[in-house]
C-alpha positions in Angstrom: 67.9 -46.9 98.5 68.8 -50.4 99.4 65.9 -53.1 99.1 64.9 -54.2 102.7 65.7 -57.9 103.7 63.9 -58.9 106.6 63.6 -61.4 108.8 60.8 -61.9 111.4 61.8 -64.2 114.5 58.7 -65.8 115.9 55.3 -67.1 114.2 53.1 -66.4 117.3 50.5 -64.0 116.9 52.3 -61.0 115.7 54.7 -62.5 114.2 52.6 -64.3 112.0 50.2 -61.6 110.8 53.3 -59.4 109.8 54.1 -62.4 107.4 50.9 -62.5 106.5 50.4 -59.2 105.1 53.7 -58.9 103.8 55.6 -62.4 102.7 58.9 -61.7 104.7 60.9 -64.6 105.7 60.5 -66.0 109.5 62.2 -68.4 111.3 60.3 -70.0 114.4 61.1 -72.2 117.8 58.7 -74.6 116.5 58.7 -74.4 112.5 62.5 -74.4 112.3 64.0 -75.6 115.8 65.3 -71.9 116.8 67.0 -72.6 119.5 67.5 -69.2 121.5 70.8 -70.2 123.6 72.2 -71.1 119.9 71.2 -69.6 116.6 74.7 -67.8 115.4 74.1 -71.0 112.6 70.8 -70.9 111.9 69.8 -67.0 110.3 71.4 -66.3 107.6 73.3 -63.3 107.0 71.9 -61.8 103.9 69.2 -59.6 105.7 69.5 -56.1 107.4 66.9 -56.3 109.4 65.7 -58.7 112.0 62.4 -58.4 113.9 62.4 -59.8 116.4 58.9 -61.4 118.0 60.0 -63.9 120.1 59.2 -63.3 124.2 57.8 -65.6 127.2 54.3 -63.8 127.5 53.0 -65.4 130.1 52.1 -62.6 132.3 51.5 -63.7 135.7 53.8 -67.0 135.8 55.7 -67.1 138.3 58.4 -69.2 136.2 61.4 -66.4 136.4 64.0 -68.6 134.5 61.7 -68.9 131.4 61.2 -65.2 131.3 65.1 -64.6 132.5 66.3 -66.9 129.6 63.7 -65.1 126.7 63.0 -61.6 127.6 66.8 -61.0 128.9 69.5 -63.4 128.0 67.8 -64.4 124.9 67.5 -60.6 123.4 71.6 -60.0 124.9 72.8 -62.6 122.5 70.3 -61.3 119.7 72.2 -57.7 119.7 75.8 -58.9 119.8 74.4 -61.0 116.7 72.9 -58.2 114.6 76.2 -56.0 115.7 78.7 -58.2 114.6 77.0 -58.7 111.1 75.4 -54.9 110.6 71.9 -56.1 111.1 69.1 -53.5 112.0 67.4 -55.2 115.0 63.7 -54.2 115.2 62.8 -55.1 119.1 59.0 -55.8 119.8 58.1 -54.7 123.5 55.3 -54.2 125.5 53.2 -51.1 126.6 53.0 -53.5 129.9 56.1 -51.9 131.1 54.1 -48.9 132.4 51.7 -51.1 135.0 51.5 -49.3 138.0 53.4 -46.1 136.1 51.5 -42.5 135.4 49.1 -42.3 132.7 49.6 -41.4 129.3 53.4 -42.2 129.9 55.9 -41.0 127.3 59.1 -43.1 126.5 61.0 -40.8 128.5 59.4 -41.9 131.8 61.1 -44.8 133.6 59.0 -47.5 134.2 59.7 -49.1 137.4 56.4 -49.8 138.7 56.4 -53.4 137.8 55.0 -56.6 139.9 55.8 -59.2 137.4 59.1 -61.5 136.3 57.2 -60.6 132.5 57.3 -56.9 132.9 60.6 -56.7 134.4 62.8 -58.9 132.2 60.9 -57.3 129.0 62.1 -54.0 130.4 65.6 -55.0 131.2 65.4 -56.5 127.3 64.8 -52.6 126.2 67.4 -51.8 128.6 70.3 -53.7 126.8 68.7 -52.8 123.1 69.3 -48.9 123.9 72.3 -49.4 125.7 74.1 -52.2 122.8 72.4 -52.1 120.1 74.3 -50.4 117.1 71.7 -50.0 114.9 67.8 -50.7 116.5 63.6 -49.9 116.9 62.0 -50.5 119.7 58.5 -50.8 119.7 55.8 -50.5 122.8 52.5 -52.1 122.0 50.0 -54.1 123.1 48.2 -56.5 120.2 45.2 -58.1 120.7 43.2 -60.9 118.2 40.8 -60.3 115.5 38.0 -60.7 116.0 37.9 -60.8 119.9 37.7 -64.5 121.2 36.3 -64.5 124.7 32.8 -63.8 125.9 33.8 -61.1 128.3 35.5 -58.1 128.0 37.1 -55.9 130.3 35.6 -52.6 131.1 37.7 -50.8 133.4 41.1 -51.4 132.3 42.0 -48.8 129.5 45.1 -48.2 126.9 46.4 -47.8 123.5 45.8 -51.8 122.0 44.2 -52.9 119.6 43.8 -55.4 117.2 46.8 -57.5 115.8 46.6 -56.7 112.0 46.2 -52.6 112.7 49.1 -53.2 115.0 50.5 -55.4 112.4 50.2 -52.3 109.6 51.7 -49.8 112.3 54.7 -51.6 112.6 55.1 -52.5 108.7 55.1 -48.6 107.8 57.9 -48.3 110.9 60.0 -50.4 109.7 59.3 -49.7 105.9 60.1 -46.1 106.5 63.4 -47.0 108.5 62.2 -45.1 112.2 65.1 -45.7 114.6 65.0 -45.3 118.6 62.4 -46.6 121.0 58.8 -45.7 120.6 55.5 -46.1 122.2 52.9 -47.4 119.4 48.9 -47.7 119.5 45.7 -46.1 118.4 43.4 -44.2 120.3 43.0 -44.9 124.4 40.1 -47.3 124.7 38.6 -50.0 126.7 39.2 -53.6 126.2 35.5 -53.6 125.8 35.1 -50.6 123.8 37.8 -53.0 121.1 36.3 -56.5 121.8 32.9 -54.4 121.1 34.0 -54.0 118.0 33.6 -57.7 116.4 32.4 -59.4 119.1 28.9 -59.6 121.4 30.7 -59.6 125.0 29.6 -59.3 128.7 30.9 -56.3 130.1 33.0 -57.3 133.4 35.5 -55.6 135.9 39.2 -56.7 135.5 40.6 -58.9 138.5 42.3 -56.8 141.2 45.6 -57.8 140.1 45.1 -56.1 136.5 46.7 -52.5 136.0 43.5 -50.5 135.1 45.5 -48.0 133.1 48.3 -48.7 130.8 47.8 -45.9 128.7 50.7 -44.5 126.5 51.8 -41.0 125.3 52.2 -41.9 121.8 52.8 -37.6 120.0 56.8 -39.2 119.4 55.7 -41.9 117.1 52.4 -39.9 115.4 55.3 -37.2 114.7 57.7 -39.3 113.5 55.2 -41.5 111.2 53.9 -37.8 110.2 57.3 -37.0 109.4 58.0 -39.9 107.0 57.7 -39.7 103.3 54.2 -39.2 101.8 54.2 -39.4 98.3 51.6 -37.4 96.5 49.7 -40.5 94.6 49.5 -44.3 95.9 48.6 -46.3 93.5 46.3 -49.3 95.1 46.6 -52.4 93.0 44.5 -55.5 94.0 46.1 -58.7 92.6 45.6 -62.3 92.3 46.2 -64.8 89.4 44.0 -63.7 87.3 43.8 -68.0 86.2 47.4 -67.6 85.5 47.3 -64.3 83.7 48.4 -62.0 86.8 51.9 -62.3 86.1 51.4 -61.1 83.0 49.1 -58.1 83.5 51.0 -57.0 86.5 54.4 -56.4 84.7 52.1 -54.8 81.7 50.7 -52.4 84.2 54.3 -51.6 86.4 56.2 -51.0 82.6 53.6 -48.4 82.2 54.5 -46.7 85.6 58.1 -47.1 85.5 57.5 -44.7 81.9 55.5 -42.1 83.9 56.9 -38.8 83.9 55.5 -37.8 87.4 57.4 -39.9 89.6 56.0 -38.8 93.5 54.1 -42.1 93.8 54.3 -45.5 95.5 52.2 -48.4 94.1 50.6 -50.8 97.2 50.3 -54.1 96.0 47.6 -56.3 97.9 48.0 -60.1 97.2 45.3 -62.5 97.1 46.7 -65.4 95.6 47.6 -68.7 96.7 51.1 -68.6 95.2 54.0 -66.9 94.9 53.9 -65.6 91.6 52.8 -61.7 92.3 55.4 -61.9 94.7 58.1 -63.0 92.5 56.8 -59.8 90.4 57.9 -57.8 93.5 60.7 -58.8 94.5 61.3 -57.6 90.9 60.5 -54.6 90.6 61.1 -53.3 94.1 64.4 -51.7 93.0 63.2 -50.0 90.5 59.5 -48.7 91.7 58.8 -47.5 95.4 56.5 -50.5 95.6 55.5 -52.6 98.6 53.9 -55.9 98.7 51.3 -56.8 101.5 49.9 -60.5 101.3 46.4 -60.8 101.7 44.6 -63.8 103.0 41.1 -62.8 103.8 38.1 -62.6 101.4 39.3 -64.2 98.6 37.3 -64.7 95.5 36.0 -61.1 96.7 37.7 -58.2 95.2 36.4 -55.5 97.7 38.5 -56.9 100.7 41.3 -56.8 99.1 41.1 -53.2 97.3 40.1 -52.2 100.7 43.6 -53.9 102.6 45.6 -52.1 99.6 43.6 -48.6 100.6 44.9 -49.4 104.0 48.3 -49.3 103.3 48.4 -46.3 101.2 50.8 -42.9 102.3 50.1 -40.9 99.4 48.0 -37.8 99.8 45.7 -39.3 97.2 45.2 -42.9 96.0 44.8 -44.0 92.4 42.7 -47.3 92.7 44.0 -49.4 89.3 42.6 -52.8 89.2 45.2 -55.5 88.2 44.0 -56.0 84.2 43.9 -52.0 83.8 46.6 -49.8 83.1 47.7 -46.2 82.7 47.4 -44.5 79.4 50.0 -43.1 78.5 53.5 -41.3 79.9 51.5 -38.8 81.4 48.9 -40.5 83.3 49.8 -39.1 86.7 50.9 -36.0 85.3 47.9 -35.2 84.0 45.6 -36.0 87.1 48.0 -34.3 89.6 48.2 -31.2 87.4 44.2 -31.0 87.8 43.9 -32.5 91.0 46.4 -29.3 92.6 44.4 -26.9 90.6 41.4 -27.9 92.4 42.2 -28.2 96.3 39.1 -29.0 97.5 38.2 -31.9 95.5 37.4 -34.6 97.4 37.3 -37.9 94.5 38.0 -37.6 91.2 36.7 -40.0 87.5 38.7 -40.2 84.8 37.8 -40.7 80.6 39.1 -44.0 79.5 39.4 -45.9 76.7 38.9 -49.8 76.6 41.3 -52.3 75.0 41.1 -56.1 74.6 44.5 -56.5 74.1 46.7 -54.0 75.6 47.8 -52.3 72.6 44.3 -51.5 70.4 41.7 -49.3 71.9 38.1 -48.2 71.2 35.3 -47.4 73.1 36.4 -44.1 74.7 34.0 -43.9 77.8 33.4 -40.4 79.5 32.1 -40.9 83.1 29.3 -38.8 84.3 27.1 -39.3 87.2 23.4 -40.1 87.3 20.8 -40.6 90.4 20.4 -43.9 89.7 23.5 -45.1 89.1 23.0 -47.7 92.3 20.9 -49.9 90.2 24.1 -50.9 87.8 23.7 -48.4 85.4 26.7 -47.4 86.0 27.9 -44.5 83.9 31.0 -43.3 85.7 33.1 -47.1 84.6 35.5 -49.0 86.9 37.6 -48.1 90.3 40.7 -47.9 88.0 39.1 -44.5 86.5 38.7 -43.3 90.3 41.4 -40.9 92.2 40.5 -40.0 95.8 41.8 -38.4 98.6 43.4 -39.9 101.4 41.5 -38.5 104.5 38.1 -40.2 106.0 38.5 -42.9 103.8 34.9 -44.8 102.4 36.2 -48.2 102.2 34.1 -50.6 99.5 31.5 -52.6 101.1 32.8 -55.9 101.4 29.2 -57.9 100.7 29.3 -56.8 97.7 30.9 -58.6 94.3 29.3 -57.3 91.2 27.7 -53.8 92.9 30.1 -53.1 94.6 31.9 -50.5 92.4 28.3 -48.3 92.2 27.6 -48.6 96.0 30.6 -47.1 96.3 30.2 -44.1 93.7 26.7 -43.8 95.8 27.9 -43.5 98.6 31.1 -41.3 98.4 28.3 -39.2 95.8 26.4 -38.6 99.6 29.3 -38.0 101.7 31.3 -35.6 98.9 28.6 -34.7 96.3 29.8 -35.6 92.6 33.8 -36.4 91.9 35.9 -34.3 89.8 35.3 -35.3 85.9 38.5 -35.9 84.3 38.1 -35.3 80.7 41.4 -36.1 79.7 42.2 -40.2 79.2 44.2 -41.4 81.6 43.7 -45.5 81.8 42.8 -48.1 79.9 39.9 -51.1 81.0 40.9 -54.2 79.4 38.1 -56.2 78.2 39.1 -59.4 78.3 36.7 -63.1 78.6 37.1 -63.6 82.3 37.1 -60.1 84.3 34.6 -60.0 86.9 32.1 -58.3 85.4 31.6 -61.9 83.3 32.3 -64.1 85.5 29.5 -63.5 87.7 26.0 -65.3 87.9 22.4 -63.9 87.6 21.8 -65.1 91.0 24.2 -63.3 92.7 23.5 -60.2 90.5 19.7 -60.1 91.2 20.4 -60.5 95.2 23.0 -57.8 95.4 20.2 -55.8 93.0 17.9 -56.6 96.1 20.1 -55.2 98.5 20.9 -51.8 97.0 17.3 -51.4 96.3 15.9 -51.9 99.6 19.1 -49.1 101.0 18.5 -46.6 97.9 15.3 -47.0 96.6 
């Protein structure tokens, strides 16, 4: 399959958190001087897919030219564009098109319910994109930002929002797995308060009269579709960063070592935490060889939890394989190996693997074979690292992100309550390089006595 090239038009709020989590190229009114009555010169013409973000969002104005000129004649111009240069044009809408519409409405209903210039020129802008468009998503959603910034919330006007980076992932995975046609998009139906709620302390207030109370959407197309797309049976979450200028270096070790496997249904997720380009240049790489993606990552760095947990996230697979950045698989048969046991015992819930350790890469010793204990919360830890751990990809227990040196054995604690012990692999399936400046030495007494503290007054 043919390596996506996309483009993202826009840097507002969406737009700018799909870069974020994934590196592609964007081009903005302000950043670049996109001029939307001329642009034919100014995007290039080696991508095949353009997103486009760009819209006038202000809902209420009554300023019908600037929504005329952006939501209509803007979007007319951007398919003739993408047709005459067999571009894939992914259209971001609105799941404001059904104001005033029936609940729960499906993309099959027609939306004419609307009382704004904003809602009727972004419909008219679907409009053309079904009726021009060659080659085209179109995506209904409503994206809110994280964490909520306003003191009141909302409690009577409900739909299918939420915040921008889940929307942000929902839209990453459409496009990734090339979904064509128009779909409604969103999580559960909810309250603005029930979201804001969620990371903020609001006042709980009616919406203004003028407000549709119920925007909801009937999203079973796009849960079948996503449903429908490729799963692979493993996901192999990598966390990355530059290691102090060794993550180039590792990364490629680790890849060479899946590119040999002899099980092939897997994906590897990489999550980015650098402050360079370096991992990416690694992707751009591979990602004709490997089914690999590449998500930068941006928050909690200097923290490896958040960003094992944003490559979790991101995974398809039916289970994931957690393999920190310095580790690596074993040998040709790594995957094999833990599939083969993993299908033999269905109702396994997370699995440890034997390992050996290696300062080097090439020369091993220390073979290490993980078994559980009750105490394991205070850092005895006799299972090893994440990159011996397989688990399944349901429910997820994400690491707790407080957490720097403990946080590999609050997690064994408490999948161990939620699951009961993992499947022991015996056979070896990774390695754990040992070299001077992994985390484990890296960090200070200080910081292990607190986080000692804290496991001690949850466990004890």
């Amino acid at each position: 399959m043919e390596k996506l090239k996309i483009l993202v038009l826009g840097d507002g709020l969406l737009g700018s958190e799909l870069v974020k989590q994934t590196g592609w190229d964007y081009i903005s009114r302000k950043k670049d001087n996109f001029n939307i009555n001329d642009f034919n010169s100014t995007i290039p013409l080696h991508y095949n897919v353009i997103i486009n973000c760009i819209a006038h969002t202000d809902t209420y104005s009554i300023e019908k030219d600037l929504h005329w000129q952006t939501n209509y004649v803007f979007v007319d111009k951007l398919i003739s564009f993408c047709n005459d240069n067999n571009i894939k044009l992914v259209h971001i809408s609105t799941d404001y098109l059904y104001s005033n519409s029936i609940p729960n409405a499906s993309e099959n209903d027609v939306p004419v319910h609307l009382k704004t210039w904003y809602g009727y020129t972004k419909l008219l802008g679907d409009g053309l994109v079904q009726l021009k468009s060659k080659n085209y998503l179109i995506i209904r959603c409503s994206h809110k930002p994280n964490p909520f910034p306003y003191q009141k919330a909302w409690n009577d006007q409900i739909g299918n929002f939420d915040y921008v980076d889940e929307i942000g992932r929902i839209i990453i995975d459409m496009v990734n797995n090339s979904l064509e046609g128009l779909y409604n998009v969103g999580t559960e139906t909810k309250s603005i308060l029930d979201l804001a709620s969620k990371t903020n302390v609001v006042e709980s207030v009616p919406a203004p009269k003028h407000v549709p109370k119920n925007i909801t959407m009937d999203l079973n197309k796009f849960k079948k579709n996503m449903a429908d797309a490729y799963n692979p049976f493993f996901s192999v979450a990598i966390p990355t960063y530059g290691y102090n200028g060794r993550g180039v270096e590792f990364l490629e070790f680790s890849l060479e070592k899946l590119m040999n496997q002899t099980f092939k249904d897997f994906e590897v997720i990489l999550s980015d935490h650098s402050t360079d380009n370096t991992i990416k240049n690694v992707y751009d790489k591979w990602a004709s060889i490997l089914n690999i993606k590449y998500y930068k990552n941006e928050y909690g760095r200097g923290i490896i939890s958040p960003n094992i947990n944003n490559a979790m996230r991101f995974c398809k697979g039916a289970w994931i394989k957690v393999l920190f950045q310095d580790d690596f698989l074993y040998d040709d048969n790594s995957l094999r190996i833990q599939a083969d046991i993993l299908m033999a015992n269905p109702n396994t819930k997370w699995a440890m693997t034997t390992f050996y350790h290696s300062n080097d890469g090439f020369n091993f010793y220390r073979l290490f074979y993980p078994h559980w204990n009750d105490l394991i919360w205070t850092g005895n830890n006799t299972m090893g690292c994440p990159s011996g751990m397989t688990i399944k990809n349901e429910n997820l227990t994400f690491f707790n992100e407080g957490l720097n040196w403990l946080m590999d054995v609050d997690y064994y604690k408490r999948m161990f309550d939620i699951h009961g012990k993992p499947l022991i692999i015996n056979d070896i399936t990774y390695v754990n390089r040992t070299w001077g400046e992994r985390l484990t030495d890296t960090i200070g007494e200080d910081l292990k006595k607190r986080e000692f503290e804290m496991l001690k007054k949850r466990y004890a």
